[in-house]
ZAMARGU-4260 file (C-alpha; in steps of 0.2 Angstrom, whole numbers, plus 5000, padded with zeros to 4 digits):
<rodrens>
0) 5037/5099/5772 | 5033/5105/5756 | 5038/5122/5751 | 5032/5131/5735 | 5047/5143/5727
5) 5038/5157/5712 | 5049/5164/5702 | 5047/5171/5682 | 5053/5159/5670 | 5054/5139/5667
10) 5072/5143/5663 | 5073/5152/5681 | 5066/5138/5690 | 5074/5124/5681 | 5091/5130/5688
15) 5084/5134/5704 | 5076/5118/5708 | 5093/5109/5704 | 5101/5119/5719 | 5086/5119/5729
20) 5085/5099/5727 | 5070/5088/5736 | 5055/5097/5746 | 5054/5111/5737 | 5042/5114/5721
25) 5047/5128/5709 | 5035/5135/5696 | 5037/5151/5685 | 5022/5162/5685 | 5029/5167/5667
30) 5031/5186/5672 | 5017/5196/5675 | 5000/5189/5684 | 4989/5204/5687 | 4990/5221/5679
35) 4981/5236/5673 | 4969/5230/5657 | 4975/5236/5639 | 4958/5239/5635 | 4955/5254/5645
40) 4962/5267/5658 | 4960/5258/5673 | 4967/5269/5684 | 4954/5281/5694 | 4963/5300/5695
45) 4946/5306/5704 | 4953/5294/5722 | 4970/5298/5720 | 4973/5287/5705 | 4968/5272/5712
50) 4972/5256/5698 | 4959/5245/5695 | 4973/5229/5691 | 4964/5213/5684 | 4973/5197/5682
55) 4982/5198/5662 | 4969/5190/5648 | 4976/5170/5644 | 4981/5168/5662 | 4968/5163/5672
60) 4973/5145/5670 | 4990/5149/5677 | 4983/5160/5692 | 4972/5143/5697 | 4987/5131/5694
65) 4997/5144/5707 | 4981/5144/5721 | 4981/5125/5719 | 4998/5124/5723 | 4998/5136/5737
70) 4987/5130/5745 | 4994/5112/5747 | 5012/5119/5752 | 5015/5124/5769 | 5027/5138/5767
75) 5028/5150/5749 | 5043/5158/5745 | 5040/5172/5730 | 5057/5173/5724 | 5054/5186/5708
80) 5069/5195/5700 | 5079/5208/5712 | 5071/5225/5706 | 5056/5237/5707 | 5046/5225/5693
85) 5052/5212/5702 | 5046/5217/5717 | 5027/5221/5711 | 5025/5204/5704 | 5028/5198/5721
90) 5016/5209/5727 | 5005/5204/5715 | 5007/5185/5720 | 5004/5188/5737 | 4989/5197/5734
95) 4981/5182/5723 | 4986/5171/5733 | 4982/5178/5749 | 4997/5181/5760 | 5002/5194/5771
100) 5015/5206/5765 | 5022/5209/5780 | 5027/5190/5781 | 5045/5185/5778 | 5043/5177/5760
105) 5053/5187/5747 | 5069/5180/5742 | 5081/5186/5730 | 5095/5182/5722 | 5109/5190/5712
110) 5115/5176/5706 | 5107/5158/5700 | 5122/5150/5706 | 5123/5137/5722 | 5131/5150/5733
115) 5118/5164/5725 | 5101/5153/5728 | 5108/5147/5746 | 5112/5167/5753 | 5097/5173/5744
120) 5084/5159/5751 | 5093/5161/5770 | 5089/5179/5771 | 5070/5179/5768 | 5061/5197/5770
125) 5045/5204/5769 | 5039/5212/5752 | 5046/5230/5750 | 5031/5243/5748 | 5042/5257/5745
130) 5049/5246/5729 | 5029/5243/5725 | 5025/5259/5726 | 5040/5267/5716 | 5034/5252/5700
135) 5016/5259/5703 | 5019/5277/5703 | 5030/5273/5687 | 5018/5262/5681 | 5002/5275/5684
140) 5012/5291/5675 | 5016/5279/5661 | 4998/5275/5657 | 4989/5291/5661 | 5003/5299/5648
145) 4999/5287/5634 | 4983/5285/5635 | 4978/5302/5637 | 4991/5309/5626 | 4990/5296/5609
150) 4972/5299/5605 | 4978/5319/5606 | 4992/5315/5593 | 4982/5302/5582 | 4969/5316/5580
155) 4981/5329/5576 | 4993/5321/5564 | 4990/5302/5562 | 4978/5289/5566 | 4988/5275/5580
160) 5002/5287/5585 | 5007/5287/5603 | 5014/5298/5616 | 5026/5292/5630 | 5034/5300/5646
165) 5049/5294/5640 | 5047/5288/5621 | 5043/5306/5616 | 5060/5315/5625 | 5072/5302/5616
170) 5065/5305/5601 | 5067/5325/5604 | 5085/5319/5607 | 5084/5311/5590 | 5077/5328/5582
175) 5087/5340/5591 | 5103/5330/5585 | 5095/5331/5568 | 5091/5350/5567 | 5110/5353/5574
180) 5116/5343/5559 | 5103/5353/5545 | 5108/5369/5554 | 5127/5365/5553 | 5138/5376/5542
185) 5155/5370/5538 | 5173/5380/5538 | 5186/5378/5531 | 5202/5374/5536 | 5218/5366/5531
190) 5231/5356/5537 | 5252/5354/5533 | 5258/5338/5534 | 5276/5330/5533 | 5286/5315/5532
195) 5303/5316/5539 | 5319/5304/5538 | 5333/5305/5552 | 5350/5304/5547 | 5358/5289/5546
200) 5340/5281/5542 | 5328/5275/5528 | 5311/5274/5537 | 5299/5291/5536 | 5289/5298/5551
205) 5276/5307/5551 | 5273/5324/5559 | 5261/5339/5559 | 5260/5358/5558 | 5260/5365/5572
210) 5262/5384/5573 | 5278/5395/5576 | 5289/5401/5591 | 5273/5413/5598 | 5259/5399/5595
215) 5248/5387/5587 | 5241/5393/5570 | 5225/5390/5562 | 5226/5389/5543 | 5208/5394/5537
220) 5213/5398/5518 | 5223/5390/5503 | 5234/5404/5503 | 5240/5405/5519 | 5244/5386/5517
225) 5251/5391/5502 | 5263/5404/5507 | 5269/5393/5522 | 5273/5379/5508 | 5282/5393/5499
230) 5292/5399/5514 | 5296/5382/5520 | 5304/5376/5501 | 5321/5371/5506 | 5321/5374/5522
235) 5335/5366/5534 | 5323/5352/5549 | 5331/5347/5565 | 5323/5341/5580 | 5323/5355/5594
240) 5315/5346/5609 | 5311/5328/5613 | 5302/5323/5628 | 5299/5305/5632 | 5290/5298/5645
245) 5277/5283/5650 | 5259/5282/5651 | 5249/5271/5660 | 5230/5265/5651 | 5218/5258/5665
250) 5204/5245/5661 | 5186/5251/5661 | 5176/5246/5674 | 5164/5229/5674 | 5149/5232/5666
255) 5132/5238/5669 | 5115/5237/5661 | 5120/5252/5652 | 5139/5251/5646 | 5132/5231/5641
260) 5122/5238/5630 | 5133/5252/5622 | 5147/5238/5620 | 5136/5224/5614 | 5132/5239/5601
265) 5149/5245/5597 | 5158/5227/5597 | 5141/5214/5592 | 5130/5226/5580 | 5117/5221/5593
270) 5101/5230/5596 | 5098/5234/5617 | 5082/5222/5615 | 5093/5208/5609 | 5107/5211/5621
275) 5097/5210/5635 | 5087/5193/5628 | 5104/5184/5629 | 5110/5193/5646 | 5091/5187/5653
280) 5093/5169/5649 | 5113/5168/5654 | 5106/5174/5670 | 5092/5163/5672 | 5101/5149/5667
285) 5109/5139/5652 | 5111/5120/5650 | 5129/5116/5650 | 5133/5099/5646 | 5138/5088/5659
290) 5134/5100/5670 | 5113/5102/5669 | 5104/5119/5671 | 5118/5135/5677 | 5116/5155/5677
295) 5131/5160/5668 | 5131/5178/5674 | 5123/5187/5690 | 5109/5198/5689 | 5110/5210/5672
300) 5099/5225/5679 | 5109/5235/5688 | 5120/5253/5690 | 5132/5248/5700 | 5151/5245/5699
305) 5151/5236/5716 | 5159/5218/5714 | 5161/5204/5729 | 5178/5199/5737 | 5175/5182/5732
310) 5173/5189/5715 | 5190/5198/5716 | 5197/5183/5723 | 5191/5172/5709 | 5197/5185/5695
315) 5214/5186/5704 | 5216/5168/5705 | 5211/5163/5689 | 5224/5180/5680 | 5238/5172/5690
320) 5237/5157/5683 | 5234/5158/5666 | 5247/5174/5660 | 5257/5175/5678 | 5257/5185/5695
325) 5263/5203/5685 | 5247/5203/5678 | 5238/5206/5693 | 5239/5228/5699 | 5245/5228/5717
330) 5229/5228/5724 | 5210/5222/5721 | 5202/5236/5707 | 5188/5244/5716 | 5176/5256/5707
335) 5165/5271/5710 | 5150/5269/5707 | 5142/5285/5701 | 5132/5298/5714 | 5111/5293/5713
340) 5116/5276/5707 | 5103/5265/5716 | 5117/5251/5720 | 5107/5235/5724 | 5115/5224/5714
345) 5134/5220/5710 | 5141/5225/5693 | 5136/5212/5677 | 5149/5200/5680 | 5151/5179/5676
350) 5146/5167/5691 | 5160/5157/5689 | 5175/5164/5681 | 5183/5148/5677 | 5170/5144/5666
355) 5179/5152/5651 | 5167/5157/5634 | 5176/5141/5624 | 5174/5128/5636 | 5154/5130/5636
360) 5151/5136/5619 | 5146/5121/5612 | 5129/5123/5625 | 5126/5142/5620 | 5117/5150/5606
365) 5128/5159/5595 | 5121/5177/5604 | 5121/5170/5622 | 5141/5166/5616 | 5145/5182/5612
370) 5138/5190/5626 | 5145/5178/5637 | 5163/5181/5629 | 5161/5201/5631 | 5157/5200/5649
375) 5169/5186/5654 | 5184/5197/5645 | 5178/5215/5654 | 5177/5207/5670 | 5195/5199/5670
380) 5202/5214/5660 | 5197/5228/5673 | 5204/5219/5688 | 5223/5214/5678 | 5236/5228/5678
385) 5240/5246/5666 | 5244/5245/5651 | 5260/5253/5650 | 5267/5264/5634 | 5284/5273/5630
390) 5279/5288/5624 | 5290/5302/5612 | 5285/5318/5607 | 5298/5329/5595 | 5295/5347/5590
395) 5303/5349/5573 | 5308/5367/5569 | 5312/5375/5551 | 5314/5396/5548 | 5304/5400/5564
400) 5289/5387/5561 | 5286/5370/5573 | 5281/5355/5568 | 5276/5342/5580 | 5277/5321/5580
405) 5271/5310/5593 | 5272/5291/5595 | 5274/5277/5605 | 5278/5259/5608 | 5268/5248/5620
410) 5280/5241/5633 | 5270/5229/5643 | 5253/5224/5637 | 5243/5222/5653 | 5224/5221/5650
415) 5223/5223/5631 | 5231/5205/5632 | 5213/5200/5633 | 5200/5214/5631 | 5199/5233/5625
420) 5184/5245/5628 | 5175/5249/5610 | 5173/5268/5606 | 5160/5277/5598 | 5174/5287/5587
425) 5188/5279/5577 | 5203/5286/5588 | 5220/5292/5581 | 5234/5280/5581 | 5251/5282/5583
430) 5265/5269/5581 | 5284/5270/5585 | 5294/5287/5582 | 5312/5281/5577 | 5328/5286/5589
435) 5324/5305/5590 | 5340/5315/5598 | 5339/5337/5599 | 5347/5347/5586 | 5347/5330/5573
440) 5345/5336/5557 | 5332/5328/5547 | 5327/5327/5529 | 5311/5332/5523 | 5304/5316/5514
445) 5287/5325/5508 | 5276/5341/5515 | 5259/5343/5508 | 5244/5354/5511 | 5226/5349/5512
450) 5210/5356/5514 | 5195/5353/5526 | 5178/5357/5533 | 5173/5355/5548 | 5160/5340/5550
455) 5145/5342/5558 | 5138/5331/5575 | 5137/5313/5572 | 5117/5307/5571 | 5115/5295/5588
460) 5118/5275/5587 | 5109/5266/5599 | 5125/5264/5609 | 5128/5285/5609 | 5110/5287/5613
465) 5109/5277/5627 | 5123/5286/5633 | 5115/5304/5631 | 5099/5296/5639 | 5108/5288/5654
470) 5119/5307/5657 | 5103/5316/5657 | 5094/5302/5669 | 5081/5298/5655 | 5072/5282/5662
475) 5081/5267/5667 | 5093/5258/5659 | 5079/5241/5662 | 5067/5252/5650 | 5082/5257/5636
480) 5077/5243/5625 | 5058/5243/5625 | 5060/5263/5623 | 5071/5262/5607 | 5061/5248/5600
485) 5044/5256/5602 | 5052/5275/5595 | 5060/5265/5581 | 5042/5251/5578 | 5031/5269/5579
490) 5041/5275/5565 | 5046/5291/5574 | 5064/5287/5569 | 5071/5277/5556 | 5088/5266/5555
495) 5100/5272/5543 | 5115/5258/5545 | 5119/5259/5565 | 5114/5278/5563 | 5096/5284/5569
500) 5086/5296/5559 | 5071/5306/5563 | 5057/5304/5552 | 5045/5316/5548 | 5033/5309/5560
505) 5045/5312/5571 | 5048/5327/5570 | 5033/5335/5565 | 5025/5325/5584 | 5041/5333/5592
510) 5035/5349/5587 | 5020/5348/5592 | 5025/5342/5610 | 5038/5357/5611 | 5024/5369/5606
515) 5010/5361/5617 | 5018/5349/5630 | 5035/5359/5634 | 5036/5350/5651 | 5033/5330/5644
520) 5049/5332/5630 | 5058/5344/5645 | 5073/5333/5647 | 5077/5340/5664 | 5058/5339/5671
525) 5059/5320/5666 | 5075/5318/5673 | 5067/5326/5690 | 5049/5314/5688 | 5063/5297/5687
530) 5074/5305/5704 | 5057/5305/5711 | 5053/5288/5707 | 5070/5284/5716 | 5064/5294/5732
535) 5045/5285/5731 | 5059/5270/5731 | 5071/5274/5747 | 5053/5279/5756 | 5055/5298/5757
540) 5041/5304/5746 | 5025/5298/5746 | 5019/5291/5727 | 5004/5298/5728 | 5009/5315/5729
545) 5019/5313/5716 | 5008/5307/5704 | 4996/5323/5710 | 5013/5335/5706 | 5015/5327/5688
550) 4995/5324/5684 | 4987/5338/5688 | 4998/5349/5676 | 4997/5339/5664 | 4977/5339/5663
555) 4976/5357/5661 | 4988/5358/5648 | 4981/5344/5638 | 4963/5354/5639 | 4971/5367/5634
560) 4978/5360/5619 | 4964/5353/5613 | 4953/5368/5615 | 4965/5376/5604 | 4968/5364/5592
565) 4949/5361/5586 | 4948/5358/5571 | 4966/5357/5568 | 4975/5344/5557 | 4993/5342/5552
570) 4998/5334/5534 | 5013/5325/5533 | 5022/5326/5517 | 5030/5310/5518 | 5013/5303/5517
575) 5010/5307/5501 | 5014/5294/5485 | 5020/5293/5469 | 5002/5285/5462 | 4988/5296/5455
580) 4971/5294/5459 | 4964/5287/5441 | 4946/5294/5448 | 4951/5313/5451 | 4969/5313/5446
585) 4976/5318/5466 | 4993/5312/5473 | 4987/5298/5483 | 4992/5297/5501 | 4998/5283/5515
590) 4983/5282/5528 | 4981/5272/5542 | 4966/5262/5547 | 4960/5248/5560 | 4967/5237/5548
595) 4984/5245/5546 | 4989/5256/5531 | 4982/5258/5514 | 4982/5270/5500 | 4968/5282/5500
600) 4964/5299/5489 | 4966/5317/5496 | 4950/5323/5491 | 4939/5314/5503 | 4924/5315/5506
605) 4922/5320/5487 | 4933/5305/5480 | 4933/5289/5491 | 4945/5280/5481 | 4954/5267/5490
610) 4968/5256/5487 | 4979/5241/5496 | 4996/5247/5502 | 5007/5235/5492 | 5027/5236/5495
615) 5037/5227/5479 | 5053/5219/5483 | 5059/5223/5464 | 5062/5205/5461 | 5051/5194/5450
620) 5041/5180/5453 | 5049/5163/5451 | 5031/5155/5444 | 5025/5167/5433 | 5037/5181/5431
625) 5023/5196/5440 | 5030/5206/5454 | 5034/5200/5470 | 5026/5210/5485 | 5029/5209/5504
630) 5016/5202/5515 | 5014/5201/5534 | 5004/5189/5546 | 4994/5194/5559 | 5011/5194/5572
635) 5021/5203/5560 | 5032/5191/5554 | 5036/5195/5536 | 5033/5184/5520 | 5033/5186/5501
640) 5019/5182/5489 | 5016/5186/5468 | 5007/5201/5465 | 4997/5192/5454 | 4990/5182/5467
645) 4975/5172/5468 | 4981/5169/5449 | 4997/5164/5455 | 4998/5153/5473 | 5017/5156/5475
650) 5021/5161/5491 | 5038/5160/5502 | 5045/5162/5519 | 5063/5164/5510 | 5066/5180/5502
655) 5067/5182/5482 | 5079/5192/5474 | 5084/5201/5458 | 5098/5188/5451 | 5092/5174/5440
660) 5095/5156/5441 | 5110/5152/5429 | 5102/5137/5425 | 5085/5141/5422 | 5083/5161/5421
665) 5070/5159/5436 | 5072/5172/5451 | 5085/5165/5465 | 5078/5167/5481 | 5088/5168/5501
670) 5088/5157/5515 | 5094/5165/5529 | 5105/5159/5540 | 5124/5158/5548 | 5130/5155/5529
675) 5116/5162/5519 | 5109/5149/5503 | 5103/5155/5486 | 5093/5142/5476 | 5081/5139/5466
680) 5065/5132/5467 | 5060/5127/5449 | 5056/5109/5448 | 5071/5097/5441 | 5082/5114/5443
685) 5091/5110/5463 | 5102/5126/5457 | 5107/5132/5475 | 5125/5143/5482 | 5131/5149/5497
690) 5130/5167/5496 | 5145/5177/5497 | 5145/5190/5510 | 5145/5208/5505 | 5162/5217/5503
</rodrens>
């Protein structure tokens, strides 16, 4: 018999059909087959919003290949990844291809492994409707938002903005964080700090004010630091109280979509889009030598902290034998996941655990490496034992004031032998206190004042901002990465280093939204739509009524807004450039046409100057010394070119810079890479370097 297995990608079925083995045929359909058209709405509000899917432009070749296939196979399996997105392209399948959704076909798995592949094809089902519905209801709202909302915003502030269910409360996130920071107003305050040396003893320690007998006291001025100082000048220390005592650190939990990503961002300097491209192909499967096509991890779209005893086994196992039996906690670590978690998956977790990060690096790419090691680590780590401290705390008393000193020494190692959770704020750290006894005098080695202000809020990171979006149950963690790329590509917020900034786009459309769309950037009223997406998904509310609840509202307000809006449009500042109109001697401005963005004069329709938008580089041109400019090609992959061209053909792939050939005096340029290159490209020259890495 022959059987035809669907699935995603090539990389999915190529580990697939290796545990599968002879009569069984397994094909990608390469994501997506059928969907709603870009070019239009395609979704019909006046019959209860009714889409009107087509099958996706470029694969109607692929949808024939598929019917061919089908049809000479006498049993299809549509074995699409395990989530609601997955669930729709099977749906989609089955529709092409003519099956009945009621039949027993679907097949997941939450693993590519042999064990994952042989439990997921023995327990076929039929296609769930109420997964379906929850991706179309999702699916709907999301296009009737953006494509009703964007042409709104382009009118009113710029030409090729876009609106987004989603999109537009993160960046309020972004702004809100932004308008706490401008609004900020620092106090001052100082602190007293000491070093003290026991008797009998060389070695300092340090200690803090702390208050006196009735208290802790806040030091806001320089003079009442400074009259502390004064009354504390010769004063007798000893130690009045020491309390020692252990403390236990536990590991964090196994990871899942979202705490991958915040780690890959604290640990890696990864972007979500990036973390999840190397978690999508470890999943789907990596060629290991000697070993042909294996998923490395099991499925990496989940909120669940759930692992399998054979996992648990596995980790225990493997921790035994490699640091020894006191290692492992008394029992198996079991965590909670948390309340509204949808829990159809384990946690992120490797397939194998034996399979350690250096044994298969050689077959990985430098990020699917890293990603591997991060996952592999956190697993083991959170099912081995505490890490235990000896802790020592010490009150240090002088004419009626307290000083305080805290420290510890780590007594047995536990998990941070091999993994510890990254944090989004540098942490204090204390060392070892020296042998501390009460009433032991102690000389005062130094005590110094110094002032402070408080600082305000820290702007978001990716990895804080998927935090603040996963608390307040802002979309899913699946839709983190195409949401911070999109916010980020429409230039509604900047990157400043890890940080993320608001732009005045982005807060000049935020304001807007607030003003006339209160309920679309209301974080709690999106928080409610995606709870109702998980009830469409567990069968208890109809998607249809839903998408009435959330539509309807929305049409009248958006009718609203435009009525009064007519007529209105809103001038960024940040548009405006540094170049003067030679025709009518304006401040040009940044405008944004079919084409993309150009320079154009204020005073249309009575001046039409126009000019290219042309960004330097500030290094010059290694042929004939004019300036070098940055291009683009059609997909947005960046080049560089002279801005002299068609005079001047030089073009490059490889960026130039400012430092000149110390050979020749042309311009250097930069091949990327793991060791970046400078060289030069002057015939006869060959000048090239490894570039050395900034301090």
């Amino acid at each position: 018999m022959s059987k035809l297995v669907i699935v995603e990608s090539p990389a999915k079925a190529k580990t697939i059909k290796k545990y599968l083995g002879p009569g069984y045929e397994v094909i990608a359909s390469m994501g997506h087959v059928r969907d709603l058209p870009e070019s239009r709405l395609s979704v019909d509000v006046k019959h209860d919003f009714k889409p009107k899917y087509e099958i996706i432009k470029g694969k109607e070749k692929l949808v024939d290949e598929l019917k061919e296939l089908a049809e000479k196979s006498d049993f299809i399996y549509l074995a699409t990844d395990p989530d609601r997105e997955g669930e729709a392209i099977s749906w989609h399948l089955a529709y092409i291809l003519g099956l009945d959704t009621k039949d027993q076909n679907r097949v997941t798995f939450n693993e590519i492994t042999k064990t994952g592949v042989s439990s997921g094809m023995g327990a076929p089902r039929s296609i769930d409707l109420n997964l379906v519905n929850a991706q179309q209801a999702r699916r709907i709202l999301d296009r009737l938002v953006g494509y009703k909302l964007s042409p709104f915003l382009s009118q009113k502030i710029r030409r090729g903005l876009s609106g987004g269910r989603v999109q537009s409360v993160a960046v309020r996130i972004i702004v809100d964080r932004e308008e706490e920071i401008r609004a900020f107003k620092p106090e001052e305050y100082w602190t007293i700090d000491a070093k003290f040396i026991p008797k009998g003893s060389r070695k300092a320690f340090p200690a803090q004010f702390y208050g006196n007998e009735e208290g802790k006291i806040k030091i806001e001025k320089k003079e009442q630091a400074d009259q502390i100082l004064e009354e504390l000048k010769d004063a007798e220390y000893h130690v009045s109280k020491v309390k020692k005592g252990t403390r236990r650190r536990s590991p964090a939990p196994p990871f899942t979509t979202s705490t991958l990503q915040q780690e890959a961002s604290r640990k890696l300097g990864f972007q979500a889009r990036r973390t999840m491209k190397a978690a999508q192909e470890l999943y789907e499967g990596v060629d290991i030598e000697g070993m042909g096509a294996v998923g490395l991890i099991t499925y990496m779209r989940t909120d669940s902290l759930r692992l399998s005893e054979d996992a648990l086994r596995d980790a225990a196992d493997y921790i035994k034998g490699r640091w020894g039996e006191k290692y492992l906690p008394p029992e198996p670590r079991h965590f909670k996941t948390k309340a509204g978690a949808q829990d159809g998956h384990e946690a992120i977790r490797p397939t194998t655990v034996s399979l350690t990060p250096d044994q298969i690096k050689a077959s990985l790419t430098s990020d699917q490496y890293k990603l591997y090691k991060l996952i592999w680590e956190r697993f083991l780590a959170c099912q081995m034992a505490n890490c235990l401290q000896s802790t020592t705390q010490a009150d240090i008393t002088a004419k009626g004031y307290l000083f305080k000193a805290s420290g510890y020494t780590v007594t047995f190692d536990g998990y941070t032998v091999l993994y510890e959770e990254g944090k989004d704020e540098e942490e204090e750290t204390g060392g070892a206190l020296p042998p501390l006894e009460k009433d032991m005098p102690l000389k005062v080695k130094e005590i110094v004042g110094s002032q402070h202000f408080t600082q305000p809020p820290a702007r978001y990171t990716e990895a804080s901002l998927i935090k603040a979006l996963e608390e307040n149950g802002i979309g899913r963690p699946s839709t983190y990465a195409a949401t911070i790329s999109t916010i980020t590509g429409r230039e509604y917020v900047t990157r400043e280093g890890r940080t993320l900034k608001p732009t005045e786009l982005g807060e000049v459309t935020t304001k807007l939204m607030r003003e006339r769309f209160p309920k679309i950037v209301n974080i709690k009223f999106t928080a409610q739509v995606e709870s109702e997406l998980d009830e469409i998904q567990s069968g208890k509310v109809d998607w249809i009524d839903t998408l009435h609840s959330f539509y309807d509202d929305f049409e009248q307000t958006l009718k609203k807004a435009k009525t009064e809006m007519e007529g209105v449009k809103i001038q960024l500042k940040e548009d405006e450039t540094d170049i003067i109109c030679e025709k009518c001697g304006r401040r040009m401005v940044i405008k944004t046409g079919r084409y993309g963005k150009f320079i154009a004069c204020p005073g249309y329709p009575e001046c039409k100057n126009i000019k290219k938008l042309v960004t330097e580089n500030g290094a010059e041109c290694p042929k004939c010394g004019g300036r070098v400019v940055v291009k683009k090609t059609k997909k947005g992959r960046v080049f560089y070119g002279c801005s002299e061209y068609p005079k001047c053909d030089f073009v490059s792939w490889d960026e130039p810079v400012q430092e000149k050939c110390p050979r020749c005096g042309k311009t250097l340029l930069r091949k990327k890479g793991k060791k970046p290159k400078l060289y030069c490209i002057t015939p006869d020259c060959g000048y090239e370097r490894t570039e050395e890495p900034a301090e």
